[in-house]
Structure formats: C-alpha cells, structure tokens
N, C-alpha and C positions, 0 to 999 in steps of 0.2 A: 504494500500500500504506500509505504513510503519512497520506493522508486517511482511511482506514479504519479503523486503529487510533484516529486522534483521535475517530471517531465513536464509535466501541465506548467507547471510554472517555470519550464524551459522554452514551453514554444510561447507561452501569455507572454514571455520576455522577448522572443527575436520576435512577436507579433509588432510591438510600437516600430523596431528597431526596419523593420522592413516597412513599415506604412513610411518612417522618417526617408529611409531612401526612395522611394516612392516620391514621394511631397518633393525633397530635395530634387529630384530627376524633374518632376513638372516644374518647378518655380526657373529650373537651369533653364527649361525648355521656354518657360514663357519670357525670360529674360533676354532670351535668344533672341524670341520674336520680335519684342520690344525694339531691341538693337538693330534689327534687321527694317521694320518700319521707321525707327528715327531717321535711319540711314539712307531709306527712302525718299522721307521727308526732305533731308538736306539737298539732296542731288536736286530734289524736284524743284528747290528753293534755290539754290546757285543756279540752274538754269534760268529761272524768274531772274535773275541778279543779272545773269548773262544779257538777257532779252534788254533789260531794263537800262542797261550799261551802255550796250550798241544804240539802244532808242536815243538817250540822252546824249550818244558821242555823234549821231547824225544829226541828231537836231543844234547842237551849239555849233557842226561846220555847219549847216545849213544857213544857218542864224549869220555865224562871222562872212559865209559867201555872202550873202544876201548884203549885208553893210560892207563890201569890197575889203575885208581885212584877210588879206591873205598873207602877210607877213607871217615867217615860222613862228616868231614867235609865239602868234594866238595860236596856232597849232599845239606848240610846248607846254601854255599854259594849260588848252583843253586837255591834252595829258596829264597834266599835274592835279588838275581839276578829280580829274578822271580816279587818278591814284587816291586821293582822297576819300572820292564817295565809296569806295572798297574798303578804305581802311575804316571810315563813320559804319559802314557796313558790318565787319568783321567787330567792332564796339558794342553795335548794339544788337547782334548775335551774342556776345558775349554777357553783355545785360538781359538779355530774354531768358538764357541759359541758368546765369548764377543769381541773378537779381540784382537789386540798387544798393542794399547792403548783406556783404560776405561774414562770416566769421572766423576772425582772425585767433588762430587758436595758441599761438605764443603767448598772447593779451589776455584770452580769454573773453572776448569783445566781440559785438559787431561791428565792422566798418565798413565806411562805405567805400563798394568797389572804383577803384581806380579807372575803371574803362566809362564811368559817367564821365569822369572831370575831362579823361582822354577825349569824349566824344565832344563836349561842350569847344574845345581848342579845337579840335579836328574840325567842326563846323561855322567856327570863325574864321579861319585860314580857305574855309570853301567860299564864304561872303566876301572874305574880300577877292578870291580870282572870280568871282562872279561879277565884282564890281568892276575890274579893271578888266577884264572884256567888254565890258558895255552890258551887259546881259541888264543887269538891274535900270538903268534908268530905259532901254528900251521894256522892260515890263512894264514901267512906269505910265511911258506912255500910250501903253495900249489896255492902261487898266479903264474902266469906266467908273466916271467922277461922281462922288458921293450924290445922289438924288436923281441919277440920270439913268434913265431904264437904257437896254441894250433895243433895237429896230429886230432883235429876232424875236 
C-alpha cells in the first residue's frame, strides 16, 4: 500500500511539472508569434516611411523647380532635410516603443527619455532648413487669410 501511494504521488508530482512544460512551450510559442507580427508590423511601417520619404523628397524638388532654385545647394539641403525626418523618425519610434519617461535603474527613478529632448532639437534644425528653402513663407502665402472661405 505504501508503494502505491508513493507512486500516486509520483505521477500527482510530474503531473504540475509536465502541464508547466506544457504552459512554458505555449507562452514560447505565443511569444514567437508576437515577434513575428511586431516584425510584421515594422516592415509594413518602414515601407509607409519609404513611401512617405520619396512623397516629401519629390514634392520639395518639385517645389524648388517650380521657384527656379536649382543651385546644388537646395539639392544638399533637401538631403539634409531629408536625413532629419528619418532620424525625428527613428525618435519617435523610439518614444512609441519605451515611452516619455524610462526607468532608470542605477537611480532607481523614472526619467525622462532622452529621445523626447532628441526629437524637440531634431525638429528645430528641420524648421529652420525648411525656412531657408523658402518652403515656409511660400506656405504662407498660399494659406487662406483668417475669415476668408476657400471658392471650392
């Protein structure tokens, strides 16, 4: 009787230990999945990024042809331009990612992530090549003036 019991409560024991590897094996698997949809998601969003990159680098030549600025220069800047919104890009992927504030575990704190402050600079530096192309005061004056409907 007493080998019996030991047995019953040999398999009642590998019983948890085999549901745990079980459990473990799904949560690996669904972890898996996860990663495989994030991974998804990113391609399908750098594509978007691509699309949106080539939109904005035809339309500012189009823009600079259009006002006869074809000096390299405005070419260099829309590059430079360019480099930018990839990197404000790549910030606020990183802010979507970790949040507006991190926790810093040397401190023991939270603070707040550096890729805000990053983006805030990174997006001053885009105003002003946006100014010195011209881009800003022609939006100016194609905005319509406070109290004046648009003819469409």
């Amino acid at each position: 009787m007493a080998e019996r019991d030991n047995r019953d409560s040999m398999s009642q024991e590998a019983g948890p230990r085999v549901m745990t590897m079980k459990k473990a094996e799904e949560l690996r698997q669904a972890r898996a999945q996860e990663a495989r949809e994030r991974k998804a998601r990113a391609v399908g969003s750098e594509l978007a990024l691509k699309r949106k990159a080539n939109a904005l680098r035809r339309s500012m030549l189009d823009s600079l042809a259009a006002r006869k600025l074809t000096e390299e220069i405005y070419y260099d800047m829309v590059t430079d331009y360019l480099e930018l919104w990839w990197h404000r890009a790549a910030l606020e992927a990183d802010i979507r990612e970790n949040g507006v504030k991190i926790f810093d575990a040397k401190r023991g704190i939270d603070v707040e992530n550096c890729a805000v402050s990053a983006r805030v600079r990174v997006s001053a530096q885009m105003a002003k090549l946006y100014k010195a192309l011209g881009c800003q005061e022609l939006a100016q004056k194609n905005q319509v003036p406070d109290g004046e409907d648009d003819d469409l």
